[in-house]
N, C-alpha and C positions, 0 to 999 in steps of 0.2 A: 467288280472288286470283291476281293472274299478276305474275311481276317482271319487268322491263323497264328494259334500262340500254338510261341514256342516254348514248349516247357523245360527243356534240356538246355536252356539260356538265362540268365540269371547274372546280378550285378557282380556278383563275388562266385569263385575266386575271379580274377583277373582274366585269367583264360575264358572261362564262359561269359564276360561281359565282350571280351577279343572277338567269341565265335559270333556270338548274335551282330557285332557290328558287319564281322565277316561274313554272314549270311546275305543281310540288305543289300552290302555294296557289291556281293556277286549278280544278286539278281537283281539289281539297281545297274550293274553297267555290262550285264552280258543276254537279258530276258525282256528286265518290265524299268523302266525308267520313272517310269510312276509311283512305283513300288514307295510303302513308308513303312515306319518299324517307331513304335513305341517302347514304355515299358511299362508291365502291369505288376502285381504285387507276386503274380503265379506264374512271371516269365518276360518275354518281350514278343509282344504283336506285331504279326506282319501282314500290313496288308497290301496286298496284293491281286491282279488279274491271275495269278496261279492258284489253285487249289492244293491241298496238304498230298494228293497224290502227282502233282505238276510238280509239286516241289522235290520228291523223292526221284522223279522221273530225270529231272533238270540235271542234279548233281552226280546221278547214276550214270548219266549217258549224254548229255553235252556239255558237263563241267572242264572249261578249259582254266588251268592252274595258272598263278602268274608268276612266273618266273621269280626263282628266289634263290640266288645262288650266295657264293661271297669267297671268290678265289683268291682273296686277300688273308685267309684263315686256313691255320694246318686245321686238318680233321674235317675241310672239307668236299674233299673228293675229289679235286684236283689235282695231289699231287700222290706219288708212289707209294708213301705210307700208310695213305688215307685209307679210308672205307671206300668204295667209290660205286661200288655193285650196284647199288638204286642210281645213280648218275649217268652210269653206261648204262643200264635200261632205259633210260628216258631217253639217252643220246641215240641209244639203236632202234626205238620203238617209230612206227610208221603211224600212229594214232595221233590225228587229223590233230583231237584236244591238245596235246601236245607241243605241237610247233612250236609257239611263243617259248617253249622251254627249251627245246632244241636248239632253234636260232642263237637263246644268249647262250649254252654250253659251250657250241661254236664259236663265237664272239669270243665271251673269254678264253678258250685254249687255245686260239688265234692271239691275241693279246700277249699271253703268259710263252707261248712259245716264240712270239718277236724279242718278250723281254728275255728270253733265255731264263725262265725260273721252272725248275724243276721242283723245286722244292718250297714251302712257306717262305716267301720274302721276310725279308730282315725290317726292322720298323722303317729304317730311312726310304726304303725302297718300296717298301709300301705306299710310305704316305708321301713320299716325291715323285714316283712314278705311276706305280700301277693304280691308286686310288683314280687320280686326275685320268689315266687313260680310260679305265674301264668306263668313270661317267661320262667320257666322251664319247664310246664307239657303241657302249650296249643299247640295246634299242630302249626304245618310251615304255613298251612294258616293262624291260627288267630294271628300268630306272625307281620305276616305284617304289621298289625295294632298299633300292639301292638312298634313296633321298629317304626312308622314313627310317635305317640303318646307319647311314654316316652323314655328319657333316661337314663340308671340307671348307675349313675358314682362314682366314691370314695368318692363326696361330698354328694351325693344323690341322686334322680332323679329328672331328668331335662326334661321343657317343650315346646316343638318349641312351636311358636306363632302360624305357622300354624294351629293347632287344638287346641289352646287355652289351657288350664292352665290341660291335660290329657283326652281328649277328651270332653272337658268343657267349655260353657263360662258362668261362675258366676250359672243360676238356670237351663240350657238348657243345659241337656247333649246329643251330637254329638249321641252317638253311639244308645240311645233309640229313638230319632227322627229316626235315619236312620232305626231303626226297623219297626217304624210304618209307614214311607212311602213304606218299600220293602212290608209290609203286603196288602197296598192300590192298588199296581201293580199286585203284584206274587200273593197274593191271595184273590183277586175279591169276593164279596160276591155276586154278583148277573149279570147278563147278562149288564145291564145298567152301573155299576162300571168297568168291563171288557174295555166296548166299551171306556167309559172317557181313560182307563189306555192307550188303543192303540193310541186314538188322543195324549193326554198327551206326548207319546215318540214322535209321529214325530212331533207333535211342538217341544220338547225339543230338537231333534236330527238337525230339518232344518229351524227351525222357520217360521214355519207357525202359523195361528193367532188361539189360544185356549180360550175355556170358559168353565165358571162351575168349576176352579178350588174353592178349599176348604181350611180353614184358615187352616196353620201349620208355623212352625219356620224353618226361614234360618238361623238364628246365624247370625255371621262376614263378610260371604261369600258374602251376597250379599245387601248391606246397603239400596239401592233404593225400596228393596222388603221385607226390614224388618215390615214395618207399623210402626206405633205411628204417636207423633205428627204431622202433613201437609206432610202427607205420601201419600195423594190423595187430592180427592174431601170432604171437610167437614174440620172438625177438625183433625180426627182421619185416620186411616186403616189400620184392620186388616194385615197381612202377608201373603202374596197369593204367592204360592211356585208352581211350577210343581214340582211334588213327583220326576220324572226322573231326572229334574234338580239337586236337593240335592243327589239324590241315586247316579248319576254319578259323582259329587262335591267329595263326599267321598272317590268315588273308585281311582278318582285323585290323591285324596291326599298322596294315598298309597305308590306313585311312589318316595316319598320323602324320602329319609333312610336317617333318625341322625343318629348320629355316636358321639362315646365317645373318643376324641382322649387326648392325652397324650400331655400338654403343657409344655414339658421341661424347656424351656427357662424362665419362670415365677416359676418354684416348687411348683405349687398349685396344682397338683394333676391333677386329669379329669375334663375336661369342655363337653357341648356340643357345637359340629359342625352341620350346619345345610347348606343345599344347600343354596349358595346366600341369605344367611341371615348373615346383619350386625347391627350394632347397629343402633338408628334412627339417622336423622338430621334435625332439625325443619326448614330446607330452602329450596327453590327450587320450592314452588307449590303453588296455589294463598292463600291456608290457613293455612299457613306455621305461626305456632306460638315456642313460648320458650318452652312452657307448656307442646307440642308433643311431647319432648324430655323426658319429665321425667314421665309423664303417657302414654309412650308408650311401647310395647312390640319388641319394632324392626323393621327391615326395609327387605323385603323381593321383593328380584330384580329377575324378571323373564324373562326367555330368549323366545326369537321368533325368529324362524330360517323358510329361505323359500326353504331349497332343502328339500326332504322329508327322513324324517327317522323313523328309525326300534323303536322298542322297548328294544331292546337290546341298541341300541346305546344312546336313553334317559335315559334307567336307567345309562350305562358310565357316560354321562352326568350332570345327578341330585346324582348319588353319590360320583363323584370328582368335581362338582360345586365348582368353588374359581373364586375368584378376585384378581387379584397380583396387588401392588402400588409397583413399585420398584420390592425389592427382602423377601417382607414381604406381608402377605394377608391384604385385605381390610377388614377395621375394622368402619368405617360408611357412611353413605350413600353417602357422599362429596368422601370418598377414592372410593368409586366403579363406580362414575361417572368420574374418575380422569382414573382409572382400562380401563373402557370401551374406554375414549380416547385416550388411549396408548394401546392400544388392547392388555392388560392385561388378557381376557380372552379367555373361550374354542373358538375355531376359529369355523366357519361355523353359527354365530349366526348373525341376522344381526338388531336385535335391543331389548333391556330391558322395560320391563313393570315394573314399579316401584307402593309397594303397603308400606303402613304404617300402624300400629293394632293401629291406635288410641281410644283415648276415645272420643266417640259422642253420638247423643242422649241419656243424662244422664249420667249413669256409663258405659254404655256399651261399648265393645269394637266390633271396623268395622275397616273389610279389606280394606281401603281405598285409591281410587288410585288417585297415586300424578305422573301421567303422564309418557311418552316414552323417551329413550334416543337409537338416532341410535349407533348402535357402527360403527364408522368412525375412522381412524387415523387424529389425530389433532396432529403433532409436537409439536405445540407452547405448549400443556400441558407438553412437557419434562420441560418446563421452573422451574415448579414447585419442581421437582426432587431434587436439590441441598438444598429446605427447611423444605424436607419430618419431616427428626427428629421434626424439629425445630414446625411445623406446628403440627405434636403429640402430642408434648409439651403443644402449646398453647391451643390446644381442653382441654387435660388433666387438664390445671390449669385453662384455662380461663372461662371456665364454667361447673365447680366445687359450691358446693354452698355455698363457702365464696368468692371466687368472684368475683368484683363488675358489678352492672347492666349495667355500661357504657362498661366496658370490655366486657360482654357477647353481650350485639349489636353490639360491634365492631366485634368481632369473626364471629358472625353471618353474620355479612354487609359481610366477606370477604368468608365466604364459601360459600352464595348464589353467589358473584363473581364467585365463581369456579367452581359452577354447570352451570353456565350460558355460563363458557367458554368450558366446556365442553360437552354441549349438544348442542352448536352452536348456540343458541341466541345472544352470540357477540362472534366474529369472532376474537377481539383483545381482547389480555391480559392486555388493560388499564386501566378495571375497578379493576380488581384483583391489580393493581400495585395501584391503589388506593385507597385501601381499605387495603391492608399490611402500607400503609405510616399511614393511621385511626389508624390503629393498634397499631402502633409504638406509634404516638401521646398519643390514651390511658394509655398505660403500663407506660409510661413516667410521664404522671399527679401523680404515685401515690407514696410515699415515699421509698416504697420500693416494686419494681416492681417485678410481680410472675413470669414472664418471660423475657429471654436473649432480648436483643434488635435483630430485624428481623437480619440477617447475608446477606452480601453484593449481591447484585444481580450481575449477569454475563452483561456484557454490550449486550449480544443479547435481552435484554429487550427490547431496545434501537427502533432497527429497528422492531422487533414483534410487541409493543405496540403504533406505532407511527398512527395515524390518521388523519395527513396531517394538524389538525389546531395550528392555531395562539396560541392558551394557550398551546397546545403540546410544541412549538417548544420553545414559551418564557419559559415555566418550564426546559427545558430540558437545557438554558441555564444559567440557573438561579442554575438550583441542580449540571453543571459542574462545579461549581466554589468553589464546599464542602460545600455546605450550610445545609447538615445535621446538623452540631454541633451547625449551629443555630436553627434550628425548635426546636429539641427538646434535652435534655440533655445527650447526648450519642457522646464518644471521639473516636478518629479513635486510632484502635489499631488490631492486629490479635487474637481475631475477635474483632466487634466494640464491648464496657459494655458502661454500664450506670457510668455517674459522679458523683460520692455522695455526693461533695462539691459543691456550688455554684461558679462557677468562672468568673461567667462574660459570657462568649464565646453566652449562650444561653440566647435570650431576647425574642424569638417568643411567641408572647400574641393573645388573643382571639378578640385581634381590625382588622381591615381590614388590608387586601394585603398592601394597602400603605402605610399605619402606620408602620406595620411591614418591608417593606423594606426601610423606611425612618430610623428606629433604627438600622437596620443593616450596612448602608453605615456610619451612626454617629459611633459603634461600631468599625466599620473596621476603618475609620476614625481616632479613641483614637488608637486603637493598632498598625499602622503603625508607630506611634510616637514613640512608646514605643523600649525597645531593648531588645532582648531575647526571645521574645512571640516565646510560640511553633506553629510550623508550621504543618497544615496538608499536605499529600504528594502531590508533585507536580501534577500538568497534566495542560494539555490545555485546556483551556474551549472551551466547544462551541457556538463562535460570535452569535449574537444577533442579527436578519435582521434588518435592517433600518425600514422596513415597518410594521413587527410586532409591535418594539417602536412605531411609529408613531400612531398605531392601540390602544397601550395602552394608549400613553399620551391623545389621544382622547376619552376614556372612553368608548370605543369604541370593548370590550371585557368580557369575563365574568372571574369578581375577584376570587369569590368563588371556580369556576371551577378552574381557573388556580393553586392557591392553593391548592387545592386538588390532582390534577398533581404533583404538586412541593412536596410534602410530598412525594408518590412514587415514584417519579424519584430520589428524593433523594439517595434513599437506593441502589441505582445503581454503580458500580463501575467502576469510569471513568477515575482506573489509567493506565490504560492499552490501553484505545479506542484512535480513533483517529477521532478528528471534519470533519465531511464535507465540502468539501471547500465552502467560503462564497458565498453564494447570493448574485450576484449585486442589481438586483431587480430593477424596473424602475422608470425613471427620478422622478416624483413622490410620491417615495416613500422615504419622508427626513421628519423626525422629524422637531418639532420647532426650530426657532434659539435660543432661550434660552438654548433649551437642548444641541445644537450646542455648543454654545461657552462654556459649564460648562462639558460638555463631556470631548473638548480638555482639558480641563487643567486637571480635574480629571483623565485622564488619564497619565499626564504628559511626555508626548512624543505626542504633537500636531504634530511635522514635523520630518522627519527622519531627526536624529543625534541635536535634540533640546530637550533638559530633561530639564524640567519644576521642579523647588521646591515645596514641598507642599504648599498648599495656605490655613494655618490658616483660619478658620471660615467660609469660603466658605459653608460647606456642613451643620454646623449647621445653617448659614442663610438657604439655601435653602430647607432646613429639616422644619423649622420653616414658608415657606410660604413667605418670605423673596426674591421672587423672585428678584428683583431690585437692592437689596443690594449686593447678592452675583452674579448675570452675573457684575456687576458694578467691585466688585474682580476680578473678572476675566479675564475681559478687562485688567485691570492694568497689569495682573499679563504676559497675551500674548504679553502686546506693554514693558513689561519689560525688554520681550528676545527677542524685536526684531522686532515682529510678529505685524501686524497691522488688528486689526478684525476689520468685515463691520458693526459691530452695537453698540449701547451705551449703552441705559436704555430700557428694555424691560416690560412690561405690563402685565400678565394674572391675571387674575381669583385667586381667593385662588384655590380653587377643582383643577384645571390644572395646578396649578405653585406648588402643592404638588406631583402630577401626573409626572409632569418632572424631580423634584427633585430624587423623588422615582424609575424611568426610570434607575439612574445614577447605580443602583445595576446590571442592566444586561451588562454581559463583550461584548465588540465591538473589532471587527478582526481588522487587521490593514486596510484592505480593507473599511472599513466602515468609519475608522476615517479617510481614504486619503479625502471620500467623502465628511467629513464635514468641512474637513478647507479646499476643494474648497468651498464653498458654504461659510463659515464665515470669512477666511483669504484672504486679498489682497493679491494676488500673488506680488511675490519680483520680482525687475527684470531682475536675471537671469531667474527667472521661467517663467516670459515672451518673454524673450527673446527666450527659449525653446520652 
């Protein structure tokens, strides 16, 4: 056995990952049976009992072609308007290689002349006649083709993307190109045409440097070698192909067997299956549009694996190809990125070549590659698991096309999240947790929302998505206190629904972080007055650092961000966790004394076994900017019980005396308040005496 990379093979474009699989499985079912084929970083290894001049030898002079025809397509050489010139070569050529090609040309002009079609059948007669005869009468070779090209199911036949819409895309059909390139190789018309065809293979086969190739059509396969517009040098160019390149593209493709399976679960009848083909997802790749989603043909995920394997164990492979999310297959390109981080798939692969059929230059459609994902285990995507339904749902209804456009970016904003966390561009799930919180937001704006409000997160959110900063830690304590039912309109219940009456609870507006937590302590404020207000369930928040405050009264943090946190953390459920014990945090790190002395009281319990009364109008002074008026309350309201603070009238800024006010929304451990009535309270004089 000898190994031999091939360097002229390669995961991308599409085409040359076609040709290397179409190398193996020629010399896997026509040479060496033993034969394996890897992938290396500088190509795909083959190894094999052939040597790299066996291998020139093989395809130069006992390459028999497998039949590829598709006399169900105008333009393919069947019928009188066609091209047909490479067809009647093959049909008239005596070349031994060839039979298998002759036999089905025969077959189907036999076929087509019982059915009396002269010309491209009409759809009905297509796919009520001649489909079903052809895969009855063409032999087991051209079946091959023919099965990894159509599939014929109770709805009707069905088309992988892979070969385009029946071995077609739009006026280029597959199976006449690949005639007339097999005609350019196999049968040479003269000494000089010969010699091109042999350089032609081993550039195709090892990539070495070729010239003199001739204009022909790549189709889909391979976008940078199609030509048109700024396709080179000038305006224009031509489509410059090596004939080998397409002829082994093709024979790739083979390896693919659709399949008609039976979708119980749904009672539609037959669908097609196709290896690692799911529906698209317009996220994930720099040119990642809405648009991909709905003019496109699907999303097809191709495996790269580095031990070497059989050809028998590739076809195992390509014909129980799945992707599991859970205990249900992946169904688009977000679920099979989700698949591969939960090692959802075949084992022994060690990374996905992901390709999109978009529409580009023009109408056409190209196999276009939207980049690699290793398959690694990432736990932190089991996170997701508990919202699988839920997250079905909202693809299902959120981008539908009634609607709205703010909901389909949001949807979007959160699946690119999730390819991001899945393919290890970020390591934490906090943008995912922030972009479900978007989410929520959205669904919420609209009178009647098409989807359940997000369902509670598991507290291991918690420590997963934590990123060590200041707006983490302040959101995180900001959302232990139930501050969903303020963001946005949604009541705690098993599970959370949406409110369909106005009741007050929710005041969160489109003004900044401070404005919004300045209405919220007013809020909370009127309803501690009140008697009867339903309560959400209890828990402990988690304290608030001194130093973090101090970081926000100083403006001294990013607003937007932290909101943005605080939406996702939201959704988190904090009846069950337990807070980390407080941070002392150093001597230095103490808010203002303003927020000092309106803390203690707001809190009402400044000293252990000292309960403090409410103190009317306090918080709408200091909500209003008021700063003076209400630390001047405050004072009164601590030398009331007793307590003798170290300060009077205090001074700031509007911007910072609303900054401190707005402060008073984040809950403070008790540890934190011992700290501040050292710092604002005369010690008595037992405490001195202590």
């Amino acid at each position: 056995m000898s190994d031999i990379l091939l360097g002229g093979c390669s995961p991308e474009p599409l085409g040359s990952y076609l040709k290397a699989l179409g190398v193996l499985r020629l010399i896997g079912e026509q040479v060496d049976p033993e034969a394996r084929g890897a992938w290396r970083s500088d190509g795909f290894a083959l190894t094999s009992r052939l040597h790299a001049t066996d291998l020139l030898e093989f395809f130069t002079k006992e390459y028999a072609p497998t039949p590829v025809i598709a006399p169900w397509n105008g333009g393919s050489g069947f019928f009188a308007k066609d091209n047909h010139k490479a067809l009647d070569a093959i049909a008239g050529t005596t070349d031994a290689r060839l039979a298998p090609y002759r036999e089905a040309i025969e077959a189907a002009r036999s076929v087509l002349s019982r059915m009396e079609l002269t010309d491209k059948p009409d759809k009905d007669a297509k796919e009520r006649c001649l489909l079903p005869t052809l895969r009855a009468e063409l032999s087991d070779a051209a079946l091959n083709w023919i099965d990894a090209a159509v599939v014929l199911t109770s709805d009707g036949p069905k088309y992988p993307p892979l070969l385009g819409t029946g071995g077609n895309d739009g006026r280029l059909d597959f199976t006449n190109n690949q005639m007339q390139r097999l005609v350019d190789v196999l049968l040479p018309k003269s000494a000089k045409d010969k010699q091109f065809a042999e350089r032609a293979l081993e550039a195709s086969l090892f990539g070495t440097p070729q010239s003199g190739m001739k204009s022909s059509a790549v189709g889909q396969f391979n976008p940078a070698a199609a030509g048109g517009a700024n396709a080179g040098p000038g305006f224009s160019r031509d489509a410059l192909v090596n004939p080998w390149d397409y002829i082994f593209t093709i024979e790739g493709a083979l390896l693919f067997a659709s399949a008609a399976t039976k979708r119980l679960e749904s009672g539609t009848g037959s669908g097609m299956a196709f290896p690692f083909m799911v529906a698209a997802a317009g996220v994930g790749y720099a040119s990642a549009s809405a648009s991909d989603e709905g003019n496109s043909r699907n999303e097809l995920w191709l495996p790269l694996w580095e031990s070497p394997a059989t050809l028998r164990e590739l076809r195992m492979l390509f014909s129980e190809g799945r992707a599991k999310v859970g205990t249900r297959d992946a169904r688009t390109g977000v679920d099979f990125a989700r698949a591969i981080g939960s090692l959802g798939v075949d084992r022994g692969i060690n990374s996905f070549a992901r390709y999109g059929f978009h529409v580009r230059n023009g109408l056409a459609y190209m196999a276009t590659p939207l980049g690699r994902l290793a398959v690694h285990r990432r736990p932190k995507i089991d996170l997701l698991a508990p919202l699988d339904a839920w997250l079905v749902e909202l693809r299902r209804k959120g981008m539908g096309d009634k609607s709205p456009a703010s909901l389909q970016r949001a949807v979007r904003g959160l699946e690119s999240a999730i390819l991001d966390l899945c393919s290890g561009t970020n390591e934490l799930p906090l943008e995912v947790l922030a972009e479900l919180g978007e989410v929520e937001r959205v669904l919420s704006r609209s009178r009647e929302p098409l989807v359940a409000p997000v369902p509670a997160l598991d507290a291991a959110w918690l420590s997963a998505a934590d990123d060590g900063s200041v707006e983490f830690s302040l959101a995180r304590s900001l959302a232990s206190t139930g501050l969903r039912e303020r963001l946005v309109r949604v009541r705690w219940s098993a599970p959370w629904r949406w409110q369909e009456n106005d009741d007050g609870r929710t005041m969160w507006s489109d003004a900044g972080l401070v404005e919004n937590l300045l209405a919220v302590i007013e809020r909370e404020e009127i309803e501690s007055s009140r008697d009867g207000e339903p309560q959400a369930p209890t828990r402990r928040p988690f304290a608030a650092e001194l130093g973090a405050l101090q970081a926000f009264i100083d403006d001294r943090i990013d607003d937007a961000r932290l909101e943005r946190l605080l939406r996702g953390l939201a959704l988190v459920d904090f009846g069950h966790t337990v807070p980390p014990p407080e941070v002392y945090g150093r001597a230095g790190d103490m808010p203002s004394a303003a927020f000092g002395v309106l803390a203690l009281v707001y809190s009402r319990e400044p000293r252990p076994g000292v309960r403090l009364p409410r103190t009317a109008g306090m918080i709408p002074r200091a909500a209003s900017g008021d700063l003076v008026s209400a630390v001047a309350m405050a004072t009164r309201r601590l030398r009331g019980a007793g307590l003798e603070p170290r300060v009077e009238l205090l001074h700031e800024p509007r911007a910072r005396a609303l900054r401190t006010a707005a402060a008073l929304a984040f809950p403070l451990g008790s540890r934190a308040l011992s700290r501040l009535a050292q710092r604002i309270l005369v010690p008595t004089s037992k405490e001195q005496n202590a």
